[in-house]
BAVO-956567 format. One line per 10 residues: number of its first residue (from 1); their letters; for each residue x, y, z of N, C-alpha, C. Coordinates in Angstrom, 2 decimals, always signed. Example, Ala and Ser with C-alpha at 12.3 -4.5 7.8 and 13.67 -1.06 7.14 Angstrom:
# BAVO-956567
1	AS	+13.19 -5.69 +7.80 +12.30 -4.50 +7.80 +13.20 -3.30 +7.80 ~ +12.85 -2.25 +7.08 +13.67 -1.06 +7.14 +12.90 +0.03 +7.87
# end
This chain:
# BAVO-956567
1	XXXXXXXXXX	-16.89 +11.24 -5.43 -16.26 +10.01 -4.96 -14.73 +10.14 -5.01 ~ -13.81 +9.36 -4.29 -12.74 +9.46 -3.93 -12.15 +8.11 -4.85 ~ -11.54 +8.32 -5.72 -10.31 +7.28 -5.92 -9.59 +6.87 -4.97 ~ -9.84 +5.54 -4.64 -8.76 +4.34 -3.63 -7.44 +3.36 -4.40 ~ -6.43 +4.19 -4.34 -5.58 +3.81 -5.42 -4.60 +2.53 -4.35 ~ -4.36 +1.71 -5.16 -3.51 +1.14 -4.33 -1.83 +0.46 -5.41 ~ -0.84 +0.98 -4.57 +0.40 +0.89 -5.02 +0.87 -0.95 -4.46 ~ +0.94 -1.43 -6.16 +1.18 -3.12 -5.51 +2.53 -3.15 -6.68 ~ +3.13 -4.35 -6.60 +3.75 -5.36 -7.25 +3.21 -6.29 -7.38 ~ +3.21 -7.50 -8.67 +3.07 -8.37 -9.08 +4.34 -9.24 -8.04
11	XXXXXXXXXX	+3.17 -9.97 -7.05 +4.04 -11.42 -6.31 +4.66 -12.26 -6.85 ~ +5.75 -11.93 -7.63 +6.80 -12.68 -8.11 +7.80 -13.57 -7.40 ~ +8.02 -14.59 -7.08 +9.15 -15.22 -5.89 +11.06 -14.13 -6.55 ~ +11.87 -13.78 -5.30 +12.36 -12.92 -5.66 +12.37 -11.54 -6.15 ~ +11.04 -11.43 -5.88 +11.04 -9.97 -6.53 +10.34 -8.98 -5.43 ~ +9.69 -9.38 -4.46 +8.84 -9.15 -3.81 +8.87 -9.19 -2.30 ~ +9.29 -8.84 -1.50 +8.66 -9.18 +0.43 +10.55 -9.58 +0.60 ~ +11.38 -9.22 -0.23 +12.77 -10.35 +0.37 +13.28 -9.45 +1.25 ~ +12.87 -8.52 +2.13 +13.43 -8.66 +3.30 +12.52 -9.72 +4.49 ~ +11.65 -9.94 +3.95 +11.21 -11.36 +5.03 +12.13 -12.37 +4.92
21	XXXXXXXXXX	+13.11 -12.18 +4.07 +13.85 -13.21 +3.61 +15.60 -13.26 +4.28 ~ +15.87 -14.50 +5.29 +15.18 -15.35 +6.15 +14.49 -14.77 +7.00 ~ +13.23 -15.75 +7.82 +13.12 -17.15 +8.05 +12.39 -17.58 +6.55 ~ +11.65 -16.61 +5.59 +11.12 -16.59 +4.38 +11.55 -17.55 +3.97 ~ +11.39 -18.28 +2.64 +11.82 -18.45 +0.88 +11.53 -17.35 +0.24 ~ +11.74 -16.91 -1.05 +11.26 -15.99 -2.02 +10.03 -16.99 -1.83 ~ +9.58 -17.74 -2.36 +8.06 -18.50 -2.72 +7.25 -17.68 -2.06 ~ +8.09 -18.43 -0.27 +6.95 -18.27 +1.12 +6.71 -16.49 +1.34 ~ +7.68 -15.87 +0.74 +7.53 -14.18 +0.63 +6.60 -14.03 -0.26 ~ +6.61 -13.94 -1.48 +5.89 -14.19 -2.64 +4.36 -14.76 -2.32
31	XXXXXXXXXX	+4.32 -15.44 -1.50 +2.75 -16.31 -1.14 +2.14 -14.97 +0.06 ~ +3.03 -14.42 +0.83 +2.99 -13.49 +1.67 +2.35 -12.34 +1.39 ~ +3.35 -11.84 -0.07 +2.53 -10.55 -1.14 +1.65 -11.06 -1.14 ~ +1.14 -12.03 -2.02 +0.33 -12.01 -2.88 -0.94 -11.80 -1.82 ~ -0.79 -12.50 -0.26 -2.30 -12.65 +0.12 -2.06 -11.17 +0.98 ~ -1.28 -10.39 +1.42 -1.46 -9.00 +1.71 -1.94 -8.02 +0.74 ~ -1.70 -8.40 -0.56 -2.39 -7.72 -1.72 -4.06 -8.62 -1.66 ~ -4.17 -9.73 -1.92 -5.47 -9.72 -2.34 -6.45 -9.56 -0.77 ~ -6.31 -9.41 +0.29 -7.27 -8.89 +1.40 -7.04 -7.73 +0.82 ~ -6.23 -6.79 +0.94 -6.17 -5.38 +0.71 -7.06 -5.40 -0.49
41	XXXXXXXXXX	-7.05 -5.99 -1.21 -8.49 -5.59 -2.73 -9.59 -6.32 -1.99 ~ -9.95 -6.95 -1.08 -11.32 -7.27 -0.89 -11.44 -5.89 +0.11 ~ -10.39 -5.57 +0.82 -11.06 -4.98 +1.91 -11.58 -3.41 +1.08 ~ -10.60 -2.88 +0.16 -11.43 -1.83 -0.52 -12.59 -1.83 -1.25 ~ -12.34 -3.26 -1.93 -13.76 -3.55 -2.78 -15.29 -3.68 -1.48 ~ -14.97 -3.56 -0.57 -15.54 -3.41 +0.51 -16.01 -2.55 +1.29 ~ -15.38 -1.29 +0.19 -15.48 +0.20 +1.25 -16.46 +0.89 +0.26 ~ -17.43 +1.90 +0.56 -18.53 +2.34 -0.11 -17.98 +3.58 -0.33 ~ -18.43 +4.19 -1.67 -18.21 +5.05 -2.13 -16.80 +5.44 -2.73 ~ -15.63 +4.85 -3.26 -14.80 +4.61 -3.93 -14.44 +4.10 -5.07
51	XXXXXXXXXX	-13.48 +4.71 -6.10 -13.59 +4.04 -7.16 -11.90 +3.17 -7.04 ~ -12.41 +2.00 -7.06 -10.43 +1.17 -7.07 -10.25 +1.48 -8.21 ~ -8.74 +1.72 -8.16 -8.00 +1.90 -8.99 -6.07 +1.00 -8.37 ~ -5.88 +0.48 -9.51 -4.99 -0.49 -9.19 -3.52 +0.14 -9.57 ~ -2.37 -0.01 -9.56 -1.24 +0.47 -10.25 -0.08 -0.39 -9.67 ~ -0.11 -1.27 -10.80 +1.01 -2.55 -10.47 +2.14 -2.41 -11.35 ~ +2.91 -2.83 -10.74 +4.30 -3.05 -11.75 +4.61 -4.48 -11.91 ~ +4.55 -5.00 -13.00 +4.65 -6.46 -13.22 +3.19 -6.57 -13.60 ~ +3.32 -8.06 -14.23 +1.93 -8.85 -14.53 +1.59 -9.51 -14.17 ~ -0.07 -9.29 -13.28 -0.96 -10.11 -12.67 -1.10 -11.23 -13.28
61	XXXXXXXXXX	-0.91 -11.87 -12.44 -0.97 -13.26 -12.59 -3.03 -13.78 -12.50 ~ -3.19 -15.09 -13.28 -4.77 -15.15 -13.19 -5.42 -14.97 -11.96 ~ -4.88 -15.70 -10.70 -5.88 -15.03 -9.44 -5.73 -13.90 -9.17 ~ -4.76 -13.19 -9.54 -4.61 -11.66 -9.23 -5.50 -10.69 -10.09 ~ -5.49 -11.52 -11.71 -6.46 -10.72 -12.49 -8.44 -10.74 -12.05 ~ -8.30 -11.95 -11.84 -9.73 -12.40 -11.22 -10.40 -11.59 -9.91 ~ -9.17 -11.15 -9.29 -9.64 -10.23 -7.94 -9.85 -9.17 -8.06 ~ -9.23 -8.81 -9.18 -9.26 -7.37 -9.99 -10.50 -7.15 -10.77 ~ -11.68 -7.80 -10.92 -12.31 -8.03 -11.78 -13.55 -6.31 -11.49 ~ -13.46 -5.74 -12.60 -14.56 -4.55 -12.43 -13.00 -3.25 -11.56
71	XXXXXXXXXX	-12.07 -3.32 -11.94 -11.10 -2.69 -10.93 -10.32 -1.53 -12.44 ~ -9.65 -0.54 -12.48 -9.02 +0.27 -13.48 -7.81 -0.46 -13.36 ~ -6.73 -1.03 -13.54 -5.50 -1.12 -13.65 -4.97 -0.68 -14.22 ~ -3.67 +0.29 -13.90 -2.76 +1.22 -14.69 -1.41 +0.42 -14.58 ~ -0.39 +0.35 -15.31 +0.35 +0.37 -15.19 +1.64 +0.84 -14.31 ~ +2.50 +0.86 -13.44 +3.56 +1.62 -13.05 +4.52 +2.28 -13.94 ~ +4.90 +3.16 -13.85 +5.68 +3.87 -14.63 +7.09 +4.72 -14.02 ~ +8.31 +4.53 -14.18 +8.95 +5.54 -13.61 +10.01 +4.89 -13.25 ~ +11.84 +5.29 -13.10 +13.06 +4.60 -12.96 +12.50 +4.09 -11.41 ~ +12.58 +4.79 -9.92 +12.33 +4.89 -8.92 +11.29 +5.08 -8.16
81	XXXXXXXXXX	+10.85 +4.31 -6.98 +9.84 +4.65 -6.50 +8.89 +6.06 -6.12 ~ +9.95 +7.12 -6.28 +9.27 +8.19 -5.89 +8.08 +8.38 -7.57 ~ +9.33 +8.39 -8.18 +8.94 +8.71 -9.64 +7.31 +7.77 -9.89 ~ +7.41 +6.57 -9.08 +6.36 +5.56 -9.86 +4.75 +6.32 -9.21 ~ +5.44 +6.65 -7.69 +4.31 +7.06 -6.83 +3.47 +8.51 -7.64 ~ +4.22 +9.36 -7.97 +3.42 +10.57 -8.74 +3.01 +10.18 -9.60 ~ +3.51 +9.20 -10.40 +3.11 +8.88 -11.85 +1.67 +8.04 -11.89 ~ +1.83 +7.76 -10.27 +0.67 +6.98 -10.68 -0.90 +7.75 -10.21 ~ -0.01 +8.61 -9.34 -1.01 +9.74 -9.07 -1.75 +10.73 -10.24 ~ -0.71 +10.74 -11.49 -0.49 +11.84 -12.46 -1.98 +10.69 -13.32
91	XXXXXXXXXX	-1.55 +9.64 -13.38 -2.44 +8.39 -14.29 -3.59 +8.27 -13.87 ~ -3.90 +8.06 -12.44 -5.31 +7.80 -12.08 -6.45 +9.22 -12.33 ~ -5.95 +10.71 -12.21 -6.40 +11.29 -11.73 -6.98 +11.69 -13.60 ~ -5.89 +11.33 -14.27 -6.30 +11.07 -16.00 -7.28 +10.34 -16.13 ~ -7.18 +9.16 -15.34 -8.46 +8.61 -15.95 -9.61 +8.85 -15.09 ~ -9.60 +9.41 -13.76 -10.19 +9.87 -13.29 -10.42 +11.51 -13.12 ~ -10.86 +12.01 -13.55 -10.61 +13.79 -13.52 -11.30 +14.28 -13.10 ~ -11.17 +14.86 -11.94 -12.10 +16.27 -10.64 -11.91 +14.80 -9.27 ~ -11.70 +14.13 -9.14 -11.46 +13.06 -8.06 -10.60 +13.49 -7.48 ~ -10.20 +13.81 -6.00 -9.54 +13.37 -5.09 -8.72 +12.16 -4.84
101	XXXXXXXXXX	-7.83 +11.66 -4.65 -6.93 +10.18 -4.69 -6.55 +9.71 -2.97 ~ -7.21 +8.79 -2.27 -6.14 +8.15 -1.58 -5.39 +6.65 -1.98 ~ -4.53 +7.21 -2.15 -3.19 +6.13 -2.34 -2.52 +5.29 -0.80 ~ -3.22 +3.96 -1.22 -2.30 +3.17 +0.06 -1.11 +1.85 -0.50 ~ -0.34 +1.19 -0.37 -0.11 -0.05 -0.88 -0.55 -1.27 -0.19 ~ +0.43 -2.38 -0.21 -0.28 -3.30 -0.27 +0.86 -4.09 +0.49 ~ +0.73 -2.76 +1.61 +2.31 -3.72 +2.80 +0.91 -3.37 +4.50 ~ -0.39 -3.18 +4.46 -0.83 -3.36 +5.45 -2.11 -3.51 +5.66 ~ -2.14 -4.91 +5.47 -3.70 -5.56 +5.04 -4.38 -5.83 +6.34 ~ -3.79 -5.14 +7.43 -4.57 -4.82 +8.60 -5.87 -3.60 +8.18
111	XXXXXXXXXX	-5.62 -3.12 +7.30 -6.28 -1.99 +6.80 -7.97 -2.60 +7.05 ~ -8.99 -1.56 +7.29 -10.57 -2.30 +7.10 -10.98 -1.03 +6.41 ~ -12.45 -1.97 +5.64 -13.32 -1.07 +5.19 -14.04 +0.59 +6.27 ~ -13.80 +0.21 +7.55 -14.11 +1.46 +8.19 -13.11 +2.39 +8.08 ~ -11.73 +1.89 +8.50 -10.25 +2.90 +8.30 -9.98 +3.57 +7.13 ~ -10.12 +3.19 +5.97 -10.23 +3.45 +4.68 -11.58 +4.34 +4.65 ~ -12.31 +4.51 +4.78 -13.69 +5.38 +5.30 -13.41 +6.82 +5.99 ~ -12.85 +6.70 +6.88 -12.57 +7.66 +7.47 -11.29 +8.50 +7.28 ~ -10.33 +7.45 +6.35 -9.23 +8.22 +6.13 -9.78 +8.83 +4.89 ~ -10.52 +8.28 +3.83 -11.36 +9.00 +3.21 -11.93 +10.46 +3.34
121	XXXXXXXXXX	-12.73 +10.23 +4.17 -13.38 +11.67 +4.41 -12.45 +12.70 +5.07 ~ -11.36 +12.07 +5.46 -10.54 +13.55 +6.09 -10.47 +14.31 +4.72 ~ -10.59 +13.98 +3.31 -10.08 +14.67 +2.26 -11.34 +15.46 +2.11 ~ -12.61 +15.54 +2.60 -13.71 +16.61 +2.74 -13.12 +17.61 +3.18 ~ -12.40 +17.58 +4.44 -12.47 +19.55 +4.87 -10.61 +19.45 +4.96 ~ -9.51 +18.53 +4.54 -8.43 +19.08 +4.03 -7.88 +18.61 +3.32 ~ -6.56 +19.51 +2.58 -5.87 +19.37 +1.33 -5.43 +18.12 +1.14 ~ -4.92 +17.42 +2.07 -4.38 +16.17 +2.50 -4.18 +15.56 +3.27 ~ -4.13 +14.48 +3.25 -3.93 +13.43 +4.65 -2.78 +12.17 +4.28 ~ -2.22 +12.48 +5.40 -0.82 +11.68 +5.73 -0.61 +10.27 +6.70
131	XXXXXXXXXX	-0.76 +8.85 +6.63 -0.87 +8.07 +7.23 +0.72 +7.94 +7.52 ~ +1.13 +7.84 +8.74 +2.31 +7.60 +9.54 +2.27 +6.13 +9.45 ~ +3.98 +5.54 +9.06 +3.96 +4.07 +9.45 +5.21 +4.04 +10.39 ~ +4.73 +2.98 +11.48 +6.01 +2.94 +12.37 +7.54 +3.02 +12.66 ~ +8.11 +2.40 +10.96 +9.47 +2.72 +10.51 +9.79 +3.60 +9.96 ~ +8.83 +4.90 +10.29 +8.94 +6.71 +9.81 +9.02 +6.99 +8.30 ~ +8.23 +5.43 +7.86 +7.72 +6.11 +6.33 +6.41 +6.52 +6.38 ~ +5.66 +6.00 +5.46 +4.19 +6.58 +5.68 +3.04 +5.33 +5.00 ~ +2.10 +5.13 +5.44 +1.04 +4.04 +4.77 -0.09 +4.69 +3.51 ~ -0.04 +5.85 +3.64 -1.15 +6.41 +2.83 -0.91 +8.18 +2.99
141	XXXXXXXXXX	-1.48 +8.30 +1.34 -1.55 +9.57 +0.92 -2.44 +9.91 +0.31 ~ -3.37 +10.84 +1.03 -4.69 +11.66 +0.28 -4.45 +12.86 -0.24 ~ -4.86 +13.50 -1.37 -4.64 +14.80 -2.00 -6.02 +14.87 -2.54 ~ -6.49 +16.00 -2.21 -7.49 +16.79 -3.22 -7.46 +16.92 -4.10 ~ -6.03 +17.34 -4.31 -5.60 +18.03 -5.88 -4.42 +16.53 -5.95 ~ -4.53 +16.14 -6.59 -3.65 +14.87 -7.25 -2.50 +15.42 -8.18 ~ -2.10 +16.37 -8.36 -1.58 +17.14 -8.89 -0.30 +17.44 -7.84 ~ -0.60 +17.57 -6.67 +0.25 +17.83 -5.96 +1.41 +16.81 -5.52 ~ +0.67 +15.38 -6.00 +1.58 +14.45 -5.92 +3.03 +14.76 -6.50 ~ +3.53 +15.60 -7.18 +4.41 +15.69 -7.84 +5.46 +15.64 -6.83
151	XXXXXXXXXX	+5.04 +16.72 -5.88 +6.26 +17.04 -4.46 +6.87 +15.61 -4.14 ~ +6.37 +14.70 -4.30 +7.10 +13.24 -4.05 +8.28 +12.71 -4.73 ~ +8.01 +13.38 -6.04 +9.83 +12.95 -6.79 +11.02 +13.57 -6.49 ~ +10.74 +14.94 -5.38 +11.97 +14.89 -4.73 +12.16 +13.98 -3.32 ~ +11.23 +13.54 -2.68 +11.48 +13.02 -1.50 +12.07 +11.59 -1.44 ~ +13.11 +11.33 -0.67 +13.99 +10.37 -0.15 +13.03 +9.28 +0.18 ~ +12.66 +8.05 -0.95 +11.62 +7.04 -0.37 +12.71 +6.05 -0.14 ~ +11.57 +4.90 +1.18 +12.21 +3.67 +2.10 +13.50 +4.38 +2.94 ~ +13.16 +5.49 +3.69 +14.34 +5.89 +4.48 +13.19 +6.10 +6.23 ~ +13.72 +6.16 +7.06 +13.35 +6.79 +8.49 +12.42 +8.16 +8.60
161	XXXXXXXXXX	+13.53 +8.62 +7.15 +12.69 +10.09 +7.51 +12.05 +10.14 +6.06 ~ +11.26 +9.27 +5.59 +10.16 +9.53 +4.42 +9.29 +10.45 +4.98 ~ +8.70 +9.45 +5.79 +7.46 +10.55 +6.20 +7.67 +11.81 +7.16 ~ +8.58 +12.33 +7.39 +8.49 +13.42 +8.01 +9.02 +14.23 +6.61 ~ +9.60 +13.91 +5.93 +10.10 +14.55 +4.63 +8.85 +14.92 +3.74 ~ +7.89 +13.59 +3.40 +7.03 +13.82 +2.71 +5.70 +14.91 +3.47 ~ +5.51 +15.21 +4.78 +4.94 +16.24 +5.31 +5.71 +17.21 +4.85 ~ +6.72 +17.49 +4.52 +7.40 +18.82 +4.92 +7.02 +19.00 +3.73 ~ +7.07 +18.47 +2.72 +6.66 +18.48 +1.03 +5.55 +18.73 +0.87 ~ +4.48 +18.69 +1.53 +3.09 +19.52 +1.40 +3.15 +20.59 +2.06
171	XXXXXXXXXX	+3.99 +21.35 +2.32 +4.41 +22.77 +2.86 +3.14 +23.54 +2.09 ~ +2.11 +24.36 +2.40 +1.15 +25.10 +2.45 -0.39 +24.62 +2.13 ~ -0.24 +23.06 +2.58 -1.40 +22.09 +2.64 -2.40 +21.86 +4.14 ~ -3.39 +22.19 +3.88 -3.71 +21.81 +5.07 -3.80 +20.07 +5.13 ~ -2.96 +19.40 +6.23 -3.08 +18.08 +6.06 -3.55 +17.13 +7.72 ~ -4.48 +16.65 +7.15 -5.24 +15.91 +7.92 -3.93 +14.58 +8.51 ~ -4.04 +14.36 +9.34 -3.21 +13.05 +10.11 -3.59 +11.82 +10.28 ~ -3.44 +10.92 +9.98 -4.40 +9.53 +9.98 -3.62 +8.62 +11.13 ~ -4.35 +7.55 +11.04 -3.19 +6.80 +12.08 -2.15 +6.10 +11.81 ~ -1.25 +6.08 +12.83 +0.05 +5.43 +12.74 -0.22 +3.72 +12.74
181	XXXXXXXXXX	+0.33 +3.40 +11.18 +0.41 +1.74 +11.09 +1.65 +1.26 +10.87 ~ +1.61 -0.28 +11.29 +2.78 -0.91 +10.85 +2.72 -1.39 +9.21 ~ +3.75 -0.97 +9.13 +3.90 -2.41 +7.26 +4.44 -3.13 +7.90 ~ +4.38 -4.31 +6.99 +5.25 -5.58 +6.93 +5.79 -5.14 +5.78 ~ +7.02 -5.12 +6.16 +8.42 -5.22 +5.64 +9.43 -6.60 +6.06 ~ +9.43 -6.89 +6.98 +10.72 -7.36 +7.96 +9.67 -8.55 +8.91 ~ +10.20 -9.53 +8.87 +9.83 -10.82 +9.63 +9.00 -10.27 +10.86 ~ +9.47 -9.64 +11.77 +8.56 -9.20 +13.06 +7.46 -8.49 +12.82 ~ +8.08 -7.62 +11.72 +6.58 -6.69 +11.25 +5.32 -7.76 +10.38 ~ +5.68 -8.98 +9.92 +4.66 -10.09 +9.51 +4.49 -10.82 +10.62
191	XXXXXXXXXX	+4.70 -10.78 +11.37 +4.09 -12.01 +12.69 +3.46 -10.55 +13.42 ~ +3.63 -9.54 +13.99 +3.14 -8.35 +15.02 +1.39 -8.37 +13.85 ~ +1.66 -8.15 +12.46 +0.65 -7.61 +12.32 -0.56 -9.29 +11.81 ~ -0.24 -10.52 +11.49 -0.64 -11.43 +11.37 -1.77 -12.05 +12.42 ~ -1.03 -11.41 +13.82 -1.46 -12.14 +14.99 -2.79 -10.95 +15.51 ~ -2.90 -9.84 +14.74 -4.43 -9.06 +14.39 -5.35 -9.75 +13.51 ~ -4.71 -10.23 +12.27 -5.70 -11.13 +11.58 -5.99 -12.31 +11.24 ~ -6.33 -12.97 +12.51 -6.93 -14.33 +12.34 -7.73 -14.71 +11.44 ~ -7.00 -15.45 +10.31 -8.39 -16.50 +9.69 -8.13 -15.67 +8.59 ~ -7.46 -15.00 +8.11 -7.07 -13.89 +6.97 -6.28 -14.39 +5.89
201	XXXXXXXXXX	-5.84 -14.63 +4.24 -5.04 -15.13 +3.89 -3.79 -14.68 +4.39 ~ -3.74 -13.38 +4.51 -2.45 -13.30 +5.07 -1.97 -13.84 +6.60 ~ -2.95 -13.90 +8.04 -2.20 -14.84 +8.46 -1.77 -16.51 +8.41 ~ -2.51 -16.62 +7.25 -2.32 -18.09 +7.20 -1.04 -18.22 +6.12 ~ -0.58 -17.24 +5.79 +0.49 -17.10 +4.62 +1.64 -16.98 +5.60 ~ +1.40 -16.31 +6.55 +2.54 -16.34 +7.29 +2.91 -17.37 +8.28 ~ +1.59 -17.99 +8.69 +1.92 -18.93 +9.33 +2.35 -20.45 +8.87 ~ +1.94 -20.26 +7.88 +3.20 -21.28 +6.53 +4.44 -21.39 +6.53 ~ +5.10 -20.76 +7.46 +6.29 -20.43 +7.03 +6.80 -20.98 +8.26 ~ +7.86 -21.78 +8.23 +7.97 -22.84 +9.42 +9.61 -22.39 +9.71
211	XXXXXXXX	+9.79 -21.84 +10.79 +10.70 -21.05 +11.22 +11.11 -22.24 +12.38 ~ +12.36 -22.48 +11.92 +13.61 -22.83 +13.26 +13.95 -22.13 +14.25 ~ +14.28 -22.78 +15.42 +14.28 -21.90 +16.72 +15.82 -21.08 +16.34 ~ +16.29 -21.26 +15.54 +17.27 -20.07 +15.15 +16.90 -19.22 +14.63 ~ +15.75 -19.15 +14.15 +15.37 -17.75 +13.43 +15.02 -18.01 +11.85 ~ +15.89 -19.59 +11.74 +16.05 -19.51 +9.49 +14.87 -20.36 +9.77 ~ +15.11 -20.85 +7.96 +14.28 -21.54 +7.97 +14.23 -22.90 +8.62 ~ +13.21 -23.88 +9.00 +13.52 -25.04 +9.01 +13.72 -26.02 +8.01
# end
């Protein structure tokens, strides 16, 4: 079985989604996380043959612990994101040992139990698999060897060229290619990917958010 790790934050107002911020509040960002994180845990708790494994920074709050329920939660660890991403690779694979890891976060709750399936099994016949996201970072990382996560604490994370950087960093991997997704990061990237999921907490989180024909808030 494959460890389905997923890289979150605790939905804190201010701490969380503030480049949605405007037409946002921190709150209405914060309400944003929180329901792009909890589809993203139903939709894995949804996928067969995986073990979740959680790795948050901050503390779950009670509906967050409740969704988590039967789930590993590790801690985050590390000054910088690169640092947190191996570390958490370095943690799961501890508590999990001879497992394979795909690592996604919890910026594209367009994600389904079939996509997660299949990005899965690319880790059967290679070393790794690399999910492309539209602003040339990346949505997901599979390794065989979890070990290899390390190559990530040199790579330049939240830049254009993450993900072509972080390919170049599995230099003698055979790596499988997954598909190109959007995150929500940025106001357009929460309405482009919202208006895929009807009836979802997350589009109803976004559609909470009552935007003036200037763009702020109303």
């Amino acid at each position: 079985m494959t460890v389905l790790l997923v890289m979150a934050k605790a939905p804190v107002p201010g701490q969380v989604k503030t480049r949605l911020c405007p037409p946002a509040t921190p709150v209405e960002a914060a309400r944003i996380a929180a329901a792009a994180l909890l589809d993203t845990l139903d939709t894995v708790r949804a996928t067969a043959r995986v073990i979740p494994v959680l790795a948050c920074a901050g503390r779950p709050d009670a509906r967050l612990r409740a969704a988590l329920a039967g789930w590993t939660v590790l801690p985050q660890r590390g000054a910088g994101l690169a640092d947190r991403l191996a570390n958490a690779h370095t943690d799961a694979a501890a508590a999990f040992p001879g497992h394979p890891i795909l690592q996604i976060g919890m910026d594209t709750p367009q994600l389904t139990p079939t996509s997660l399936t299949a990005a899965v099994s690319q880790l059967g016949t290679a070393d790794a698999a690399l999910g492309a996201a539209v602003d040339g970072g990346w949505w997901a990382l599979g390794l065989r060897d979890p070990a290899r996560a390390a190559v990530l604490r040199k790579v330049p994370m939240s830049t254009p060229d993450t993900g072509r950087l972080t390919l170049a960093a599995l230099t003698g991997l055979r790596v499988a290619t997954l598909p190109v997704l959007r995150d929500v990061d940025e106001w357009p990237d929460a309405l482009a990917v919202a208006a895929t999921l009807p009836g979802t907490r997350f589009s109803r989180a976004v559609a909470a958010v009552r935007v003036a024909p200037t763009g702020t808030h109303a």
